[in-house]
C-alpha positions in Angstrom: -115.7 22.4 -44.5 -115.1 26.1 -43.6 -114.3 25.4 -40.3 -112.1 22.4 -40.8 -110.2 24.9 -43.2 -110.0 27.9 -40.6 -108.3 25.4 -38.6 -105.6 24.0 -40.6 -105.2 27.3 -41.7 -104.6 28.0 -37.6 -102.6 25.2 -37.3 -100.4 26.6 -40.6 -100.0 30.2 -39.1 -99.1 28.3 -35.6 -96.1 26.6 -37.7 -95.4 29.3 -39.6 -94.7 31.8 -36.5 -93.0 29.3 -34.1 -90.6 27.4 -36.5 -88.3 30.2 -37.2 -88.3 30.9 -33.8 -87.5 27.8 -32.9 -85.1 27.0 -35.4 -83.4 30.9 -34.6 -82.7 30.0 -31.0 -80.6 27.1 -32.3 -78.9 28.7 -35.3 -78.3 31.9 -33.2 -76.5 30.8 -30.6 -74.8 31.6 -28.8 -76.3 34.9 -28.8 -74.5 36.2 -25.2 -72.0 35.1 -22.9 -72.1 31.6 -21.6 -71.5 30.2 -18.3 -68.8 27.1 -17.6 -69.1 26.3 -13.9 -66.0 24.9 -12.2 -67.3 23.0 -9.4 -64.7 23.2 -7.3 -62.1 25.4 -6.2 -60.0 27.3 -8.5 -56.1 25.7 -9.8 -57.5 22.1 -10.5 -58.6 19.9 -13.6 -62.2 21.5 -13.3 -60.8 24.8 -13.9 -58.0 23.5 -16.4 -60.8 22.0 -18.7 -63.0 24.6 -18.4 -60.7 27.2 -19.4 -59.0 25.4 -22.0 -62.8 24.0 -23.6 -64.3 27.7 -23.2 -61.4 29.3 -24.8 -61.7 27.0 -27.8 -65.6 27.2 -27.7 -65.0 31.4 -27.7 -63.0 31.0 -30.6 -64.9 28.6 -32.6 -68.1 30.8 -31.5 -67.1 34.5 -31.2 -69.2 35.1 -28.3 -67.8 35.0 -24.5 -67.4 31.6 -22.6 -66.6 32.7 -18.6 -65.0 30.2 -16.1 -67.1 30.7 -13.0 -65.8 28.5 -9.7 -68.4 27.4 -7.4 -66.5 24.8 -5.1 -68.0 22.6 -1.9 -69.2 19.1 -1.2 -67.8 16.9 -3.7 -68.9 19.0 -6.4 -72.3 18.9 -4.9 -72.8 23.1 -4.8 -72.0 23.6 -8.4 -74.0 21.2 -9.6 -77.0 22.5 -7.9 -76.6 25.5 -9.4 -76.6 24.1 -12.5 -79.4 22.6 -12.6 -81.2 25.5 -11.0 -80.2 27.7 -13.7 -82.4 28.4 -17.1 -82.3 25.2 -19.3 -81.4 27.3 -22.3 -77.5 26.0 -22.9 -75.3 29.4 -21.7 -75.0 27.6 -18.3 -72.8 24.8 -18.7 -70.7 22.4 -16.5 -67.6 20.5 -16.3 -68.6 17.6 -14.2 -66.4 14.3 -13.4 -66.6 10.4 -12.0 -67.5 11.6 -8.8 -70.0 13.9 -9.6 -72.0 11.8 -11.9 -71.0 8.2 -10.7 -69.2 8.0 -7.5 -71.8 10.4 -5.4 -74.9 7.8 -6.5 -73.2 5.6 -3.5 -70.7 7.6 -1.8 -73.9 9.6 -0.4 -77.0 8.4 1.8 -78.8 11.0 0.3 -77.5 13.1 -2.6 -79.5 15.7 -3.7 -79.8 15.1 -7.6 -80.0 12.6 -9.9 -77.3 12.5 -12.8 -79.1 11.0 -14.8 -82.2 12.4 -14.8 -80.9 16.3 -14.1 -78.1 16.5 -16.6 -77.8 15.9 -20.2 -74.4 15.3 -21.2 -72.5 17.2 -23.6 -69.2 15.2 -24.7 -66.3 13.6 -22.7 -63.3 15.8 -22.9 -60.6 13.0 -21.3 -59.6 10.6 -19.3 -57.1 11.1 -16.4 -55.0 8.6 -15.6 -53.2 9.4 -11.7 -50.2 8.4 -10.2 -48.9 7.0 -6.9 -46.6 9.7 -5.5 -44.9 9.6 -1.9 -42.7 12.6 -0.4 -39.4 12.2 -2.1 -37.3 12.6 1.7 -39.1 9.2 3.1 -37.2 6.0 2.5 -39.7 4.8 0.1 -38.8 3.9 -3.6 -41.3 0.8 -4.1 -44.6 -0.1 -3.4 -42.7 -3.0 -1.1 -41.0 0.1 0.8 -44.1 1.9 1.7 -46.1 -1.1 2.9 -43.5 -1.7 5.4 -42.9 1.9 6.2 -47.1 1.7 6.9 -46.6 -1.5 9.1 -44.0 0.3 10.6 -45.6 3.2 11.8 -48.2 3.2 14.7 -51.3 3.6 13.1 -50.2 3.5 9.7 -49.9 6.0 7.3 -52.3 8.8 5.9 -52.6 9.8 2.2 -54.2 13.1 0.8 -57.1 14.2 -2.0 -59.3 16.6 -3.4 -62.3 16.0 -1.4 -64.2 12.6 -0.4 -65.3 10.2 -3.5 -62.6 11.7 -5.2 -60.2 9.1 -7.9 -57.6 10.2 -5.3 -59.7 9.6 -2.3 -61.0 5.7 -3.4 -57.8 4.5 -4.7 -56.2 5.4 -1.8 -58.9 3.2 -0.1 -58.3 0.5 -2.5 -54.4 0.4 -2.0 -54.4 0.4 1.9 -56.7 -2.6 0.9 -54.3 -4.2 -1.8 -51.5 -3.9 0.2 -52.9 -4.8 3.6 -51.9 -1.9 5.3 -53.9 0.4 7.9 -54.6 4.3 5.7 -56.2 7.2 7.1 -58.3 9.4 4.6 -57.3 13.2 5.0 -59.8 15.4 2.4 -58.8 18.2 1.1 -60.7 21.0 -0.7 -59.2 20.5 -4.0 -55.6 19.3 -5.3 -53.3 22.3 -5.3 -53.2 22.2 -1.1 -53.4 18.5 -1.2 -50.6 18.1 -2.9 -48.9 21.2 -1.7 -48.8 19.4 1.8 -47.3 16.0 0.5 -44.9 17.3 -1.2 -44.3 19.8 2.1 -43.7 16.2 3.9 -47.0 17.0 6.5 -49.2 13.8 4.8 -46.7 10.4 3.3 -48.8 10.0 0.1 -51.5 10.3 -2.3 -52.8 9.8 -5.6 -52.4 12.9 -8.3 -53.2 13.4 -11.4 -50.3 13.5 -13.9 -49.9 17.0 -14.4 -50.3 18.3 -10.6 -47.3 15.8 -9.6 -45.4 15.9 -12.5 -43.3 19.2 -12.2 -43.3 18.8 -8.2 -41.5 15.4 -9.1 -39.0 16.9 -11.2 -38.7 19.5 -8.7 -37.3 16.4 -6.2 -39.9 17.1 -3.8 -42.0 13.5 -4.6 -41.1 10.6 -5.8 -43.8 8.7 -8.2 -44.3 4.8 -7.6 -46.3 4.1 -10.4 -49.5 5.3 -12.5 -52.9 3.8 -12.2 -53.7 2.1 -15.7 -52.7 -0.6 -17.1 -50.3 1.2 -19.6 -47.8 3.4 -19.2 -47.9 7.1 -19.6 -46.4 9.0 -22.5 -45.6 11.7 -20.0 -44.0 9.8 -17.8 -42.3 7.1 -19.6 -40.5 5.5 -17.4 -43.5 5.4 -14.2 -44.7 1.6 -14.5 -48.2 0.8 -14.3 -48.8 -0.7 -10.4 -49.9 -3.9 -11.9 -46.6 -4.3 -12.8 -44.8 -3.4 -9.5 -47.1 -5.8 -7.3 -50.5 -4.7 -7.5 -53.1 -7.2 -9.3 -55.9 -5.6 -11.6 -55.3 -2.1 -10.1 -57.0 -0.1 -13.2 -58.4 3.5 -11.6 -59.1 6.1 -14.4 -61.3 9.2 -14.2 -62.6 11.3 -16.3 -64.1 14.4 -17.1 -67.5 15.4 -19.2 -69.2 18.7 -20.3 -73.2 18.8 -19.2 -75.5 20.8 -19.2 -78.7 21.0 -17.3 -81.7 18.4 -18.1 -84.0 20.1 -20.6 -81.5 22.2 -22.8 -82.7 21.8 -26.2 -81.2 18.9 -28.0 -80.3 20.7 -31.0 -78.1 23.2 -28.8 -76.5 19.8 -27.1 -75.8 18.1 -30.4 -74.3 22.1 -31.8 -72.1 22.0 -28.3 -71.3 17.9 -29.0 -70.1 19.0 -32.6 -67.8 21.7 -31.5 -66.1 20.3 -28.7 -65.2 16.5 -30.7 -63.7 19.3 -33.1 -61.7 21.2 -30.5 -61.1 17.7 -29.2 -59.6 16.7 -32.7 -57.3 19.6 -32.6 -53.8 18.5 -33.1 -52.5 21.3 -30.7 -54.8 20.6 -28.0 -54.0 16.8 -28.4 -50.5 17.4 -28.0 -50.8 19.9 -24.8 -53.2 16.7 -23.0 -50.9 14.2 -23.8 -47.7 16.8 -22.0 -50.0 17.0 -18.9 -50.3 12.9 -18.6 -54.1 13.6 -19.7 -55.7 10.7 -22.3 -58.2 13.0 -24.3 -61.1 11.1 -26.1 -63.1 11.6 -29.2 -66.3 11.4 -27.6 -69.4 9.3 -28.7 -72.7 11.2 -29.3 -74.4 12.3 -26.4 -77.7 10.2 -26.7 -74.8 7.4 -26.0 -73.8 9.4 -22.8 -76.4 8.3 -20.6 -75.4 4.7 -21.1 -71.9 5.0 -20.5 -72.5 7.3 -17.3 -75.1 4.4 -16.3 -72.4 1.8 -16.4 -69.6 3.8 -14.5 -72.4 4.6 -12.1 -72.2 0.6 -11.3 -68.3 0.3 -11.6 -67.7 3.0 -9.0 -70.4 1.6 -6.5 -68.7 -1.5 -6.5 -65.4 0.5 -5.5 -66.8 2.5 -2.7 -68.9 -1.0 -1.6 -65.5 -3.1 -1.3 -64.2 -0.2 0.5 -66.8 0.3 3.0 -67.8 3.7 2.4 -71.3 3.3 0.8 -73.5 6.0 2.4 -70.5 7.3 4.4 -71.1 10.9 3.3 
């Protein structure tokens, strides 16, 4: 009897010193400065979300939340890091369709498993993209640039961010659609992509809203149409391409905050809770829906890994049809 109370007396004094522990990492933090990685290069939606998120987070927090770029292979470098790093929640990552459900096919070998080595935070938005061509070609309908495609020997190339990008697949899928020969041309990341259409060196690409937006009303492209099956708020008068010729032509992105596989759960629901809240934000709303952006209030992240699942199969199917499976 006095041994069997020696232990739970142990046991007790083991409860006793780790629970507040415990329970202190989670109700303390963030303690220090936390870590967004950008996994790409610095001017595109990575960086946008991860500045505007951390600067809310920061506020919401009063500790430090620092943007920190890590571009190169599809998003591939910065999410090793990430998963490297301690699994304690002050690394974080903005991460996107191709990182987490594109790269399971596009690669024959991709050296993580999203699944298995992230644990998702929230969705921050969706990010619907448009068609844009350079505004000095004689092209003003999707009719006009199949025939200007036909036209040319070799057909045409179109720009993106990097392979297994949105950009990079539906450009794939409209060559397709449209029956029309299209050369891939990656770029690393969307400001010199787009920089070069609009320059008139590549005929056309895919963009999100807010890159081709003011480049647009700058007369330097010209948009043909957006890639969901409503229109845009910020650009009104940009038809959806299922209305302008293409059939069931629905492309949408998005973008998600992870961490890396094995952060505590209590500090991934604390992070889920904030971010719906800076999410909710009236102001913030307002500022996504002026850059073409579709934010989200996200569901909880043990229903992440389902939904990431699922877009994991919807994008294979893309980059099957296309004949890129195990291309990279």
């Amino acid at each position: 009897m006095i041994a069997g109370a020696m232990r739970a007396w142990a046991v007790a004094t083991v409860l006793v010193c780790t629970a507040p522990s415990a329970w202190s990492q989670v109700s303390g933090y963030p303690n220090r400065t936390v870590t967004i990685v950008a996994p790409a290069a610095p001017g595109g939606l990575y960086s946008l979300f991860a500045r505007l998120i951390g600067s809310k987070l920061e506020q919401r927090f009063g500790k430090s939340f620092v943007v920190e770029n890590k571009p190169g292979a599809s998003s591939i470098v910065g999410s090793l890091a990430v998963i490297r790093s301690p699994h304690d929640g002050y690394t974080l990552m903005v991460a996107n369709t191709s990182g987490l459900a594109a790269n399971v096919t596009l690669h024959k070998s991709l050296p993580y498993e999203p699944l298995k080595d992230f644990a998702p935070v929230s969705l921050i938005s969706r990010v619907p993209e448009v068609l844009v061509v350079n505004a000095a070609l004689p092209v003003v309908s999707l009719a006009d640039l199949a025939q200007l495609a036909k036209a040319t020997p070799g057909g045409l190339s179109f720009a993106s961010a990097g392979a297994g990008t949105a950009q990079h697949l539906s450009g794939i899928e409209l060559g397709a659609a449209l029956g029309v020969p299209v050369t891939h041309v990656p770029y690393k990341g969307m400001q010199p992509a787009i920089a070069d259409v609009a320059g008139g060196h590549i005929p056309f690409m895919f963009s999100p809203i807010s890159f081709a937006l003011p480049l647009a009303q700058a007369g330097k492209l010209r948009m043909l149409g957006v890639t969901t099956a409503e229109r845009i708020e910020a650009v009104p008068d940009v038809p959806p391409l299922i209305e302008v010729g293409l059939k069931q032509f629905d492309a949408v992105s998005w973008f998600m905050l992870v961490a890396p596989a094995g952060t505590p759960a209590d500090i991934v629901g604390k992070l889920h809770q904030e971010v719906r809240a800076v999410m909710a934000d009236p102001e913030v709303h307002r500022e996504f829906v002026k850059l073409g952006l579709a934010p989200v209030q996200s569901p909880p992240p043990e229903d992440l890994p389902g939904f990431v699942r699922s877009e994991i199969v919807v994008w294979g199917e893309i980059i099957r049809r296309a004949g890129l499976a195990g291309s990279q």
